[in-house]
N, C-alpha and C positions, 0 to 999 in steps of 0.2 A: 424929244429929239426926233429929229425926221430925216431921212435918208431916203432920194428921187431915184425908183427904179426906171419910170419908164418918162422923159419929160415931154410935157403939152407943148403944143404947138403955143409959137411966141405968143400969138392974139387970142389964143383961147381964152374965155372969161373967169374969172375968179368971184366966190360965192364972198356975199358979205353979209354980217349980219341980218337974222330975217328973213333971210332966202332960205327957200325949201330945197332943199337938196337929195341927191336921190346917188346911193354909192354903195359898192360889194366891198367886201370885208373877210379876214378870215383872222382869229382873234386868237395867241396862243401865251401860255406863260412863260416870261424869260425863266422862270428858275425850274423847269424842266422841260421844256417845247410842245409842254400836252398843248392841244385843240380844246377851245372850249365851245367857238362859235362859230359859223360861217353864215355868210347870208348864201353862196355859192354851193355851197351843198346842199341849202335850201333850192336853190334856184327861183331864188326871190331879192335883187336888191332892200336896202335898207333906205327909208325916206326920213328926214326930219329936215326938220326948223334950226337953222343952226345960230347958235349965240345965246336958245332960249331956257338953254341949264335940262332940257329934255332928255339929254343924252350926257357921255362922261365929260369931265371940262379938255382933258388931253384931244379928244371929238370935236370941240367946239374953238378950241384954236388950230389944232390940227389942220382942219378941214377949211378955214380961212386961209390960210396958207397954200393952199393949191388952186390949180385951174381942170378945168372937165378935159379929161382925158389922161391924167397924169397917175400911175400909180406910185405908192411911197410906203416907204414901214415908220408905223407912228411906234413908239417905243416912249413907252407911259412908266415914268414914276407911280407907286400906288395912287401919292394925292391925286397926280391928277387924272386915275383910275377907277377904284372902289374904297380906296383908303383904307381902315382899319375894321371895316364893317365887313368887304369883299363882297362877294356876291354867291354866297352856298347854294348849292354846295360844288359846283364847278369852278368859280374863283376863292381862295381861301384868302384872310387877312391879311393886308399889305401887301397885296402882290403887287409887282410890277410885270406890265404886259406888252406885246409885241402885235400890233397890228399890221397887215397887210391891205392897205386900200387904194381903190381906186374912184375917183371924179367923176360918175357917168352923168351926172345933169345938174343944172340947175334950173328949178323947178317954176 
């Protein structure tokens, strides 16, 4: 599920498979709003290839769905999270997650 906090301008471009992309994030668990991730308190965006299974799949449709400039809260079922494996020890099994991202390029 996706919810547009901040919407792109009409003509901004939208990433499509293959495209490198390049986006801030800040990653927290629905079933208690802990923080697990940020690229922003890094102060480092996040880059990948999208479409190519490098990143979550909720990431990889997510992120098709937007244009550069737009931010949105991606809100991931576990599948199409970390699933039942999660990610220890900061995401536990099954979690469902709440991401906060934004569009800065594509690449």
């Amino acid at each position: 599920m996706k919810q547009i906090l901040t919407v792109a301008p009409i003509d901004a471009p939208s990433p499509k498979t293959n495209d490198s992309i390049t986006a801030d994030y800040v990653g927290t668990l629905v079933s208690n709003g802990q923080k697990f991730d940020s690229s922003i308190d890094r102060g480092q965006p996040f880059t990948f290839i999208i479409g190519q299974g490098s990143v979550i799949r909720g990431w990889d449709e997510g992120f098709l769905s937007m244009k550069i400039g737009e931010k949105a809260i991606l809100k991931l079922r576990s599948d199409y999270a970390y699933g039942v494996r999660g990610s220890p020890p900061k995401i536990p099994s099954s979690s469902d997650l709440y991401f906060e991202v934004e569009l800065i390029d594509i690449n």
